[in-house]
TIROPA-884860 format. One record per residue: residue in one letter; x, y, z of N, C-alpha, C, O, CB in turn. Coordinates in steps of 0.05 Angstrom, whole numbers. Glycine has a CB too. Layout:
BEGIN
SITE residuo     nx     ny     nz    cax    cay    caz     cx     cy     cz     ox     oy     oz    cbx    cby    cbz
SITE       A      X      Y      Z      X      Y      Z      X      Y      Z      X      Y      Z      X      Y      Z
...
This chain:
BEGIN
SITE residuo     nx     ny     nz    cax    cay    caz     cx     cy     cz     ox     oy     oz    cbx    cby    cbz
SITE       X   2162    831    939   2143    818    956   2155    792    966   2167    779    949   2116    813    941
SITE       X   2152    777   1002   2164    756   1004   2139    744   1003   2117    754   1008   2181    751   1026
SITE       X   2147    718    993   2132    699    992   2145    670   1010   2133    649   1006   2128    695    960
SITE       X   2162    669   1025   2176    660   1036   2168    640   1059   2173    616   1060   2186    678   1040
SITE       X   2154    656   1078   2133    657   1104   2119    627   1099   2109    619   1078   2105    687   1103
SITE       X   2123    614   1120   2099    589   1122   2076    595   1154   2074    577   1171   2121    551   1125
SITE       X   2059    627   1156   2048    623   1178   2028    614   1179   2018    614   1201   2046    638   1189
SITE       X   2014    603   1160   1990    592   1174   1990    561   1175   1970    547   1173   1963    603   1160
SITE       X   2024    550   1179   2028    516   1187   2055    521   1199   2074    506   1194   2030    489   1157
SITE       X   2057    542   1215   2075    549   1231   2075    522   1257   2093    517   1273   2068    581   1240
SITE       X   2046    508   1256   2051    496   1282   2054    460   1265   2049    440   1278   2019    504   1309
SITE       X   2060    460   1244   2060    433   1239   2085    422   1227   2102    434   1215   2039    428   1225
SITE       X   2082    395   1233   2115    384   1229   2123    398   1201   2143    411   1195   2118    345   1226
SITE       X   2106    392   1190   2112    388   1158   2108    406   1137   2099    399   1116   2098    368   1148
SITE       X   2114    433   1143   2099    456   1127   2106    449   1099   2119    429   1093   2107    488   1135
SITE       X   2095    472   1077   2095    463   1050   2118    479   1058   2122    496   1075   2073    468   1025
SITE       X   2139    462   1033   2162    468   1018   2161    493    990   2143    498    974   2169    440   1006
SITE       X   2190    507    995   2176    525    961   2190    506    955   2200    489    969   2184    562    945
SITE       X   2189    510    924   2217    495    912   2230    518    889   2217    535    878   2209    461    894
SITE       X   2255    512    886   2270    535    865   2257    531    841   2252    510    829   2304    531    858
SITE       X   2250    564    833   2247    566    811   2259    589    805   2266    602    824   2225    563    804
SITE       X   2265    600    779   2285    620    763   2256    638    743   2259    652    723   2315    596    736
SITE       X   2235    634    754   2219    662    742   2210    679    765   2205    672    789   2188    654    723
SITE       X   2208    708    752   2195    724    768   2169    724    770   2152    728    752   2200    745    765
SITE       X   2166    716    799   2132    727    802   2113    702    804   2089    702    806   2121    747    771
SITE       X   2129    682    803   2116    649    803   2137    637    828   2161    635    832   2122    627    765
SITE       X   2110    630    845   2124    618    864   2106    588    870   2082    587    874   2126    640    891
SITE       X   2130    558    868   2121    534    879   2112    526    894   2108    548    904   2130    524    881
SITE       X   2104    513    908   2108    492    930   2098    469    935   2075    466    926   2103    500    949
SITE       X   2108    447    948   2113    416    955   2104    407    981   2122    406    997   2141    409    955
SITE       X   2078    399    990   2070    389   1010   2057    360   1011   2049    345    993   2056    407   1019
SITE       X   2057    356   1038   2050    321   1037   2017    327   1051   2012    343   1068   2077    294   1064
SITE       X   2003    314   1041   1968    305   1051   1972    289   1068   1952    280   1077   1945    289   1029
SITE       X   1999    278   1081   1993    255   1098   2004    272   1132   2026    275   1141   2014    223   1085
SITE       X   1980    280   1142   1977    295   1164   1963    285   1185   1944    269   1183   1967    317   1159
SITE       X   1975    295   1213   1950    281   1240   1926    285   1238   1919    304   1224   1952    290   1269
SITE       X   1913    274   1247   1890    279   1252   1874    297   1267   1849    297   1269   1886    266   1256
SITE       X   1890    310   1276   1884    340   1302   1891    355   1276   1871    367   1269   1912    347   1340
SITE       X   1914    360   1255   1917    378   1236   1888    379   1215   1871    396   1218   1946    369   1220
SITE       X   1886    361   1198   1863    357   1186   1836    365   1204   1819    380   1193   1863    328   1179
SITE       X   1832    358   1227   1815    368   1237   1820    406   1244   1802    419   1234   1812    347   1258
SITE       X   1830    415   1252   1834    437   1251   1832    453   1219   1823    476   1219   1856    437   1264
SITE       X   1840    441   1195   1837    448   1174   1809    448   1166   1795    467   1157   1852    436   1161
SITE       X   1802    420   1173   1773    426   1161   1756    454   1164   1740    463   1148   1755    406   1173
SITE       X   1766    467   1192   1749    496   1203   1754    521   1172   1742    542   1165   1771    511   1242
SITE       X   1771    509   1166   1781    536   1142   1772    530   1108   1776    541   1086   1822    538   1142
SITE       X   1757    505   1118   1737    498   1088   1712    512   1087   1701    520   1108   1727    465   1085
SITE       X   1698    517   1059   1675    527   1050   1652    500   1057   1655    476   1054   1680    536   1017
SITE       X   1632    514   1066   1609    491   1072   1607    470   1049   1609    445   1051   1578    506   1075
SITE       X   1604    482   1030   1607    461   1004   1634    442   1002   1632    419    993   1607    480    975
SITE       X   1660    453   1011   1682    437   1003   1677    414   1031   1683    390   1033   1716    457   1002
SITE       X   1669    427   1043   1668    404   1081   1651    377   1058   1659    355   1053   1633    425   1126
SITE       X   1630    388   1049   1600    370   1043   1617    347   1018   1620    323   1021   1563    397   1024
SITE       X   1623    356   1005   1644    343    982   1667    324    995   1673    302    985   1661    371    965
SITE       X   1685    336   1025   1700    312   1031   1680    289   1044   1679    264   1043   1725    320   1053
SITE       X   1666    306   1054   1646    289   1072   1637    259   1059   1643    236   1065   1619    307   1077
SITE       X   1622    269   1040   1615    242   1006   1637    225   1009   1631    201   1005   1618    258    965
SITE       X   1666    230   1016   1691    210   1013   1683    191   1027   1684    199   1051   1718    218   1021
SITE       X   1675    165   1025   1672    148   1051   1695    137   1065   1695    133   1089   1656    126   1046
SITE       X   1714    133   1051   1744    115   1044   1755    144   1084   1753    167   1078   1769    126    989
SITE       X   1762    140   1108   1772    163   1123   1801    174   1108   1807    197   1103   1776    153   1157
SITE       X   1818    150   1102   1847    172   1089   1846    182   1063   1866    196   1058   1876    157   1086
SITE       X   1826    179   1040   1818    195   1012   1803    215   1026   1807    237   1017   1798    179    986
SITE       X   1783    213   1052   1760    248   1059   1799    261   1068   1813    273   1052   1720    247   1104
SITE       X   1804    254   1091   1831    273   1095   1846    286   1081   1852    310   1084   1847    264   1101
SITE       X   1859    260   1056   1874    273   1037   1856    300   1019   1868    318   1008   1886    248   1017
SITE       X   1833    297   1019   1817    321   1004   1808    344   1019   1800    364   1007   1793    310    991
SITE       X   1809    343   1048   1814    359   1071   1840    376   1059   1839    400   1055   1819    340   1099
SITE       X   1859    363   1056   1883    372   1055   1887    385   1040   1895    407   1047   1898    360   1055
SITE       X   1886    378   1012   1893    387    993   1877    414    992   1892    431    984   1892    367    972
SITE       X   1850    425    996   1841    441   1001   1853    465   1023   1862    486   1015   1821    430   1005
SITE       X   1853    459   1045   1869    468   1067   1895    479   1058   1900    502   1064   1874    446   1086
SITE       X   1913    465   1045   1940    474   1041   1939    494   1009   1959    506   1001   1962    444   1041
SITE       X   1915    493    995   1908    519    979   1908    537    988   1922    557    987   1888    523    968
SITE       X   1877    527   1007   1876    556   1018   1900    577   1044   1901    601   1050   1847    552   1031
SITE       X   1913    559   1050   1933    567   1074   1952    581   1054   1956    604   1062   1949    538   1094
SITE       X   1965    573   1029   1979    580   1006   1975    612    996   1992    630    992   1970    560    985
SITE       X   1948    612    993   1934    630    978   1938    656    997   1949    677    992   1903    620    973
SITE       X   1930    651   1012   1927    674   1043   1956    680   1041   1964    698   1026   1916    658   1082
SITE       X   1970    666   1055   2004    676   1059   2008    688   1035   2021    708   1041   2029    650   1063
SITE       X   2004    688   1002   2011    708    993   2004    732    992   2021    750    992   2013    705    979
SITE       X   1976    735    992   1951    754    997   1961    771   1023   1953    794   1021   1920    735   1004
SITE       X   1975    766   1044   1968    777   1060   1993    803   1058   1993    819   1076   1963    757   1084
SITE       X   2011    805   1036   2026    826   1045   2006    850   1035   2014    872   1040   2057    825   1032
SITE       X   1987    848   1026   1967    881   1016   1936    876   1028   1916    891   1024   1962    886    970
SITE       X   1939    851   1045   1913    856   1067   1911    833   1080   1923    812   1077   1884    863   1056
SITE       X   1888    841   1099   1899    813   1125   1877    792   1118   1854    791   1124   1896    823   1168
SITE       X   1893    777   1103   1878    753   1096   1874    723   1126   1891    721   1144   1899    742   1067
SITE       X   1855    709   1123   1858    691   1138   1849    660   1103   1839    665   1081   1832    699   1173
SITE       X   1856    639   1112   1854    618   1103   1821    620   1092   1812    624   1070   1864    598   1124
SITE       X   1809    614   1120   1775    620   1121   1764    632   1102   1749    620   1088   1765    634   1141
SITE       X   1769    658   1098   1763    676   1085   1762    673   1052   1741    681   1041   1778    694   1094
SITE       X   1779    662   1038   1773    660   1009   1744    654    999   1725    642   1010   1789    639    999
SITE       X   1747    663    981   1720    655    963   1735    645    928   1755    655    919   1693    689    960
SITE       X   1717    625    915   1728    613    898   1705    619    885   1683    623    894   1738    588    901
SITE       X   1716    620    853   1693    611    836   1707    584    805   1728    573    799   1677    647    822
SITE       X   1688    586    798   1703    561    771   1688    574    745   1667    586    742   1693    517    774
SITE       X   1705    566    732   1693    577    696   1676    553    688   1668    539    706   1722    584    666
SITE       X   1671    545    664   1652    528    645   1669    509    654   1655    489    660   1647    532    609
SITE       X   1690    504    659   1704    475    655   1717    471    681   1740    463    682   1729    473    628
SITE       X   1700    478    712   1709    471    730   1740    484    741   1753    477    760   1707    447    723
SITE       X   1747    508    720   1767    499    740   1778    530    764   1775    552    753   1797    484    717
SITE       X   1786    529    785   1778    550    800   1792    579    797   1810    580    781   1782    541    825
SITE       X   1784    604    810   1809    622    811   1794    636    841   1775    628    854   1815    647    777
SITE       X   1805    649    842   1798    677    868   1772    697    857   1775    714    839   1833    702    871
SITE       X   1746    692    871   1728    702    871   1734    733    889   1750    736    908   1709    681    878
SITE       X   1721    748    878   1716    770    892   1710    779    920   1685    782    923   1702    777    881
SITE       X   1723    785    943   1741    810    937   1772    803    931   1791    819    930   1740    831    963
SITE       X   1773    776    926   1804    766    926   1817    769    895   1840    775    891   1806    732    936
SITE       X   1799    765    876   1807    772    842   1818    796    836   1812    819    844   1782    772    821
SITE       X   1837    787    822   1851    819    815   1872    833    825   1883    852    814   1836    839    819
SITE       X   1880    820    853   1894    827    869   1923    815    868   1925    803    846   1880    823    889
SITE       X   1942    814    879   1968    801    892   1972    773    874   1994    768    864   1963    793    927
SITE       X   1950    756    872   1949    733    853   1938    735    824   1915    743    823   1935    714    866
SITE       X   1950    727    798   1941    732    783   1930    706    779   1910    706    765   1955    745    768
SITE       X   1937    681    787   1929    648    774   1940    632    797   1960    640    810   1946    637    740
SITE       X   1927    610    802   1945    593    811   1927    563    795   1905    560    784   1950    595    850
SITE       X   1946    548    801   1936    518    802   1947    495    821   1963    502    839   1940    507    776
SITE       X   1941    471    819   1953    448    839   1951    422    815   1944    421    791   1929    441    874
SITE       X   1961    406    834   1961    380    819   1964    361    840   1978    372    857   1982    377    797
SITE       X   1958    332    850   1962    321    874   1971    282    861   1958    270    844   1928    327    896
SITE       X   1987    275    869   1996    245    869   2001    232    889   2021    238    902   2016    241    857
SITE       X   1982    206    896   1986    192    921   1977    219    945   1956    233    946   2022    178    922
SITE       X   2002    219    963   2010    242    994   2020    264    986   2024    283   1001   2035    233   1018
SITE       X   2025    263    960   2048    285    950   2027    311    940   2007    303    927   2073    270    918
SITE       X   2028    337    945   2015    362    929   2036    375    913   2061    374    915   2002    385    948
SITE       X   2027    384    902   2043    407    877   2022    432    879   1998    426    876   2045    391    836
SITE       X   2031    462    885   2012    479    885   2037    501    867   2061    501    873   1996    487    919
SITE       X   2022    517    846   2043    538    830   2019    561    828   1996    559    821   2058    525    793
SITE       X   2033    583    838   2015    609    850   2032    631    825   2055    633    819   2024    620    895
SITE       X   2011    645    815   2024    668    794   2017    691    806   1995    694    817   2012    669    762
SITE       X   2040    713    805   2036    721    828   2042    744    802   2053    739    780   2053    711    859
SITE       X   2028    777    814   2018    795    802   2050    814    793   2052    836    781   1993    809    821
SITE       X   2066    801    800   2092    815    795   2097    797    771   2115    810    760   2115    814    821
SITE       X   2094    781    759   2092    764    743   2096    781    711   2082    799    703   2065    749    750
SITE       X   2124    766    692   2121    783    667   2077    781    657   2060    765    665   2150    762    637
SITE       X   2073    804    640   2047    805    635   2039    787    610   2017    779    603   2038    834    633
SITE       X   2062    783    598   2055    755    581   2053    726    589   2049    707    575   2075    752    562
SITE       X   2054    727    613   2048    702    637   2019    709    652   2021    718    675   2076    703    666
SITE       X   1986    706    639   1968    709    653   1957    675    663   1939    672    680   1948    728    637
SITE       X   1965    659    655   1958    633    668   1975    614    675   1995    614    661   1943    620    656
SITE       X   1975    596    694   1997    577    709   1984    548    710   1963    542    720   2005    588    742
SITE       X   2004    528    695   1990    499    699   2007    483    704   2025    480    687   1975    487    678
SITE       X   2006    466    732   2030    440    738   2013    418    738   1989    420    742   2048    440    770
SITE       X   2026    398    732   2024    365    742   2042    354    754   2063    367    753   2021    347    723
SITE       X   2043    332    767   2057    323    782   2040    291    773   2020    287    760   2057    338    814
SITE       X   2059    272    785   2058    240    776   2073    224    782   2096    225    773   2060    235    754
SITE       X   2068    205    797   2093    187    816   2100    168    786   2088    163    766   2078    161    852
SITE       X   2127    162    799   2130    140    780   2126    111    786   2128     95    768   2154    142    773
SITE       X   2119    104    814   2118     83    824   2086     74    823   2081     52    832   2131     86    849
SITE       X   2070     88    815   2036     86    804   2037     64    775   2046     71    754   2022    125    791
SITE       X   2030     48    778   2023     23    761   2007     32    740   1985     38    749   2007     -1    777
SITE       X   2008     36    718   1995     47    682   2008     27    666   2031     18    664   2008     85    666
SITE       X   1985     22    652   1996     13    623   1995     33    607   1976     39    592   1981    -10    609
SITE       X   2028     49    611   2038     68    587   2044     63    566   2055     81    553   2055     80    590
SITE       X   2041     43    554   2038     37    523   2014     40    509   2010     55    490   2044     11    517
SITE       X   1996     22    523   1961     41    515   1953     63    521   1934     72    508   1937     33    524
SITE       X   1963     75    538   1954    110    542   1972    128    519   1964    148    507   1963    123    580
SITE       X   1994    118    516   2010    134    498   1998    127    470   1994    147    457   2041    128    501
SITE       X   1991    105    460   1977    112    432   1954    130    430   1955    143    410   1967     88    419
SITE       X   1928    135    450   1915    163    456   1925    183    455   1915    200    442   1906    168    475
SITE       X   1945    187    466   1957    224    480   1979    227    468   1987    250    474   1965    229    518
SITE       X   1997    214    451   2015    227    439   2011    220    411   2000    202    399   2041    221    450
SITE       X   2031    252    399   2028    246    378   2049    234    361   2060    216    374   2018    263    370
SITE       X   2060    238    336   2076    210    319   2100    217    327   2111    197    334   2074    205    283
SITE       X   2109    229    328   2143    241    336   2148    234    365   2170    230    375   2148    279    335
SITE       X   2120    232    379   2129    229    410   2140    195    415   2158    183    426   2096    237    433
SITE       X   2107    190    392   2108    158    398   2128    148    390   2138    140    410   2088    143    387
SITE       X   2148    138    363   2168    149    352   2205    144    370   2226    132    367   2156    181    350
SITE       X   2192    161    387   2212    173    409   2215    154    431   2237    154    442   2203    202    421
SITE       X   2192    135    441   2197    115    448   2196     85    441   2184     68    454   2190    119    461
SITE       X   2210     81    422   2211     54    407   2230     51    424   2240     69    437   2217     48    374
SITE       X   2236     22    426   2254      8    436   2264     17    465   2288     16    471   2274      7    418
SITE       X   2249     25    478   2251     31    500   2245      4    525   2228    -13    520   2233     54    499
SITE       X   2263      3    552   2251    -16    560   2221     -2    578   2208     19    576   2274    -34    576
SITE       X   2221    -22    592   2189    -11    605   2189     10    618   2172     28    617   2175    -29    626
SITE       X   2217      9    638   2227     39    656   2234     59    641   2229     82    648   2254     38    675
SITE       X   2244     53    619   2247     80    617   2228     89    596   2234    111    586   2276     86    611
SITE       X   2201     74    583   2181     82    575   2169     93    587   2160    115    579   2171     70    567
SITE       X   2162     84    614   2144    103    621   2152    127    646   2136    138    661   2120     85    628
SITE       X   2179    130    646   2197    150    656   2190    169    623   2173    186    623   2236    136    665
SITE       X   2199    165    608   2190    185    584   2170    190    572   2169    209    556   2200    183    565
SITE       X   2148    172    576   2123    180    571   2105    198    595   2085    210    588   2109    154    565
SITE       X   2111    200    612   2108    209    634   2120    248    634   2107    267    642   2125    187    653
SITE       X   2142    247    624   2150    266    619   2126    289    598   2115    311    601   2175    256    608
SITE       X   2127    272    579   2101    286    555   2080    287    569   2069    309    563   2092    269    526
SITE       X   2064    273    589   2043    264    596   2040    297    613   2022    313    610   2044    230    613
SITE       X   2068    300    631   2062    324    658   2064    356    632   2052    377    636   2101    322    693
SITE       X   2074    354    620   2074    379    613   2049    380    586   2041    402    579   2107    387    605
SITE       X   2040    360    575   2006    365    558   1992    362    592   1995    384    602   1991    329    525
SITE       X   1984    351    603   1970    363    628   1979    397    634   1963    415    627   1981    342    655
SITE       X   1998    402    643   2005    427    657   1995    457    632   1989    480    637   2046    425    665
SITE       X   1997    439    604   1982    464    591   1965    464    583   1958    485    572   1988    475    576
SITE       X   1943    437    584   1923    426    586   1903    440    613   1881    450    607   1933    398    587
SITE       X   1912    440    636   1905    455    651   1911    485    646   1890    495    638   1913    446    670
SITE       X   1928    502    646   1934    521    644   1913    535    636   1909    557    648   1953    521    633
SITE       X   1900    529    621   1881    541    598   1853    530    600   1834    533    585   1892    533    568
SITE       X   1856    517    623   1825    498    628   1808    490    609   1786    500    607   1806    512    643
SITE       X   1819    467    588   1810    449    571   1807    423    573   1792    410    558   1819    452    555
SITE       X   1822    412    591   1822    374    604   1820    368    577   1824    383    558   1790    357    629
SITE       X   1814    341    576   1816    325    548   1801    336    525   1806    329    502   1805    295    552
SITE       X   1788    348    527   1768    359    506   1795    370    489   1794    368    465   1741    387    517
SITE       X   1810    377    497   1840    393    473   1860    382    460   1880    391    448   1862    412    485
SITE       X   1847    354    465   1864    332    434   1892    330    448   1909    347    441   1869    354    392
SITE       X   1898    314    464   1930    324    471   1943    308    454   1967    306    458   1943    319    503
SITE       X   1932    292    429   1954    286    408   1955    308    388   1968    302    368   1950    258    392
SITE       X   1947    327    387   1955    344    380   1970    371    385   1965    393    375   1943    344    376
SITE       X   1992    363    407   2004    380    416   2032    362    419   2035    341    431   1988    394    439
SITE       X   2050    374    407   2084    361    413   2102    377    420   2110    399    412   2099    350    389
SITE       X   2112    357    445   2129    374    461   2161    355    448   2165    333    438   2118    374    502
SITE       X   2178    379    455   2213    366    448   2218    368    480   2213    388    494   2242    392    421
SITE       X   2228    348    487   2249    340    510   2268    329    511   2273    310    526   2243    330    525
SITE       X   2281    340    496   2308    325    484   2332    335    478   2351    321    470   2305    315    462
SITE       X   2334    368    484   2349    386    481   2358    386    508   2344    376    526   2339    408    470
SITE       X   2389    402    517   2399    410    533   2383    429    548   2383    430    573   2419    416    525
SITE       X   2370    444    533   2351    474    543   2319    462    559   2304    446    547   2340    499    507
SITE       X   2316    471    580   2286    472    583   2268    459    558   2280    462    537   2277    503    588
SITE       X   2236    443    555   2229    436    546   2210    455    536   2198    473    547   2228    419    554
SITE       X   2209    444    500   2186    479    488   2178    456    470   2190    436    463   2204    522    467
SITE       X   2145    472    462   2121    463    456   2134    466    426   2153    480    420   2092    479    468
SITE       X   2118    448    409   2133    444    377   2112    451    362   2115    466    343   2145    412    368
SITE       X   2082    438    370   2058    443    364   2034    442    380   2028    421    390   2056    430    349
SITE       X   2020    463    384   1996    459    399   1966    467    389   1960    485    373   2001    473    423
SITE       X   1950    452    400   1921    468    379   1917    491    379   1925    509    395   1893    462    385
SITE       X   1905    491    361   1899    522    348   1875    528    368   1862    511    379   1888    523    310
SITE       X   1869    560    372   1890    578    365   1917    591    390   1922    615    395   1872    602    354
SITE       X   1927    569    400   1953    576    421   1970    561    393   1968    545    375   1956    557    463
SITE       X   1989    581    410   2027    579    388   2043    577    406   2043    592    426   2043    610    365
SITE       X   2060    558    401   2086    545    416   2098    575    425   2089    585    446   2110    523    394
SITE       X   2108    583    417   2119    608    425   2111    629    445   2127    648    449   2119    620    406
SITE       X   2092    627    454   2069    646    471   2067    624    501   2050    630    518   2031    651    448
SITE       X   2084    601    504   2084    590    531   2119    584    533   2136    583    516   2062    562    534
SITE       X   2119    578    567   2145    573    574   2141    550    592   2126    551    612   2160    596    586
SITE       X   2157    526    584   2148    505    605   2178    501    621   2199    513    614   2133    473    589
SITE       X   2175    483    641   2191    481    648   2190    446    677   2172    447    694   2195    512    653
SITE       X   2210    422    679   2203    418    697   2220    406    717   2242    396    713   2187    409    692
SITE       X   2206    408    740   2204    417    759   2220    391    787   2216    367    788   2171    426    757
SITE       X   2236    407    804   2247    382    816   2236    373    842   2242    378    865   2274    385    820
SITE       X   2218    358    829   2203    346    861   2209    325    871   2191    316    883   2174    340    863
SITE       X   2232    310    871   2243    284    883   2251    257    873   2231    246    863   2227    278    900
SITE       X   2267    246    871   2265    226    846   2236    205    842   2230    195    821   2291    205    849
SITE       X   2224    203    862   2197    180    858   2173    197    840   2150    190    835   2181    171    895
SITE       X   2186    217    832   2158    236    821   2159    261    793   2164    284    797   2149    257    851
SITE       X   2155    252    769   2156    279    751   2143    301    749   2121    296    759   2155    274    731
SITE       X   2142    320    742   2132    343    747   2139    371    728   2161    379    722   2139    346    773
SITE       X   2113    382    720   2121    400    701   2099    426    714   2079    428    729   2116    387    666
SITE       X   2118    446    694   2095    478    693   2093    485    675   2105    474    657   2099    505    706
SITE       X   2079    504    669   2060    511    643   2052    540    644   2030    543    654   2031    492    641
SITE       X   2066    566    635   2069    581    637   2056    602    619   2076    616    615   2086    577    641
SITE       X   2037    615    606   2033    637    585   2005    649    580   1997    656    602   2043    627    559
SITE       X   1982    656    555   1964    668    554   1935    648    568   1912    658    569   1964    677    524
């Protein structure tokens, strides 16, 4: 199946990017929210009455756009894969969300060509990772984050919350850059499987330790019960130097 095709931003400067990845059946991509205003407006036509009413609430005009967007370039995403086993338009999706908000492909679109997708958005920047039905079958869910590094945090107080003792540990004596260059790292991949599995904070992310410290791709050491390190594949992801980024791959 190609997944290749950018037609439904065939007419804009800036279509989404894939980016390389080395699994079957998972495909990336890298787009910017920062679009004309003839684009956004044209996008808005391919939103759900409810998603229009939701940017609408944005009062801020470049936060309603950027949430124009980020919507728009789902759904434009979604379709282009969809469409090699039927003729999808953008418009056309239907979404639904589980207990914890978070979305998939409502019917007649479930089940089909896509098995999962998710997004993640920082600043202009999107991250969208689509699981696609060719996909090994021990891969039924997909979770990225993305995170500039140039975003102002006090990563020393967020890291005593969200990591746990080996992580914290791991950055002693670190200076500030490269604390929160490595806390950042832990931060995108407990998000990416944090999502994956649609639990947000409710899933203790100090209770989950990741090793990033090996030559090999990064693997889960401990995660709450009842998921086992062994049953995901993470991996991350090269989105530009101003920005880290991970995926989150398994049940």
């Amino acid at each position: 199946m190609n997944h290749t095709g950018n037609a439904p931003f065939s007419e804009i400067a800036q279509p989404p990017q894939r980016l390389p990845v080395a699994f079957a059946g998972v495909s990336l991509w890298s787009a910017t929210l920062a679009q004309p205003e003839a684009v956004i407006a044209h996008w808005q036509t391919w939103l759900a009455p409810e998603e229009r009413q939701r940017a609408e609430r944005v009062t801020r005009p470049s936060l309603r756009y950027r949430a124009i967007a980020v919507r728009a370039l789902l759904r434009g995403l979604l379709a282009q894969a969809l469409e090699q086993e039927q003729a999808v338009s953008p418009a056309s999706l239907h979404f639904q969300t589980d207990a914890h908000g978070r979305p998939s492909l409502a019917t007649p679109f479930a089940n089909g060509a896509i098995r999962d997708f998710n997004l993640s958005h920082s600043g202009d920047q999107l991250l969208i990772g689509i699981l696609h039905h060719t996909a090994p079958p021990s891969w039924q869910r997909i979770g990225v984050d993305l995170e500039s590094l140039q975003r102002s945090r006090d990563t020393a107080r967020l890291a005593q919350r969200v990591l746990c003792a080996r992580e914290l540990r791991s950055l002693e004596g670190l200076d500030h850059e490269e604390h929160q260059r490595r806390f950042l790292h832990y931060w995108v991949l407990k998000e990416a499987f944090s999502k994956a599995i649609g639990a947000g904070f409710a899933l203790g992310f100090d209770a989950m330790d990741f090793d990033i410290d090996s030559a090999s791709p990064p693997r889960a050491l401990a995660l709450p019960t009842p998921h086992r390190p062994g049953d995901w594949t993470l991996q991350f992801l090269p989105v530009g130097p101003s920005f880290v980024a991970a995926m989150a791959l398994g049940m």
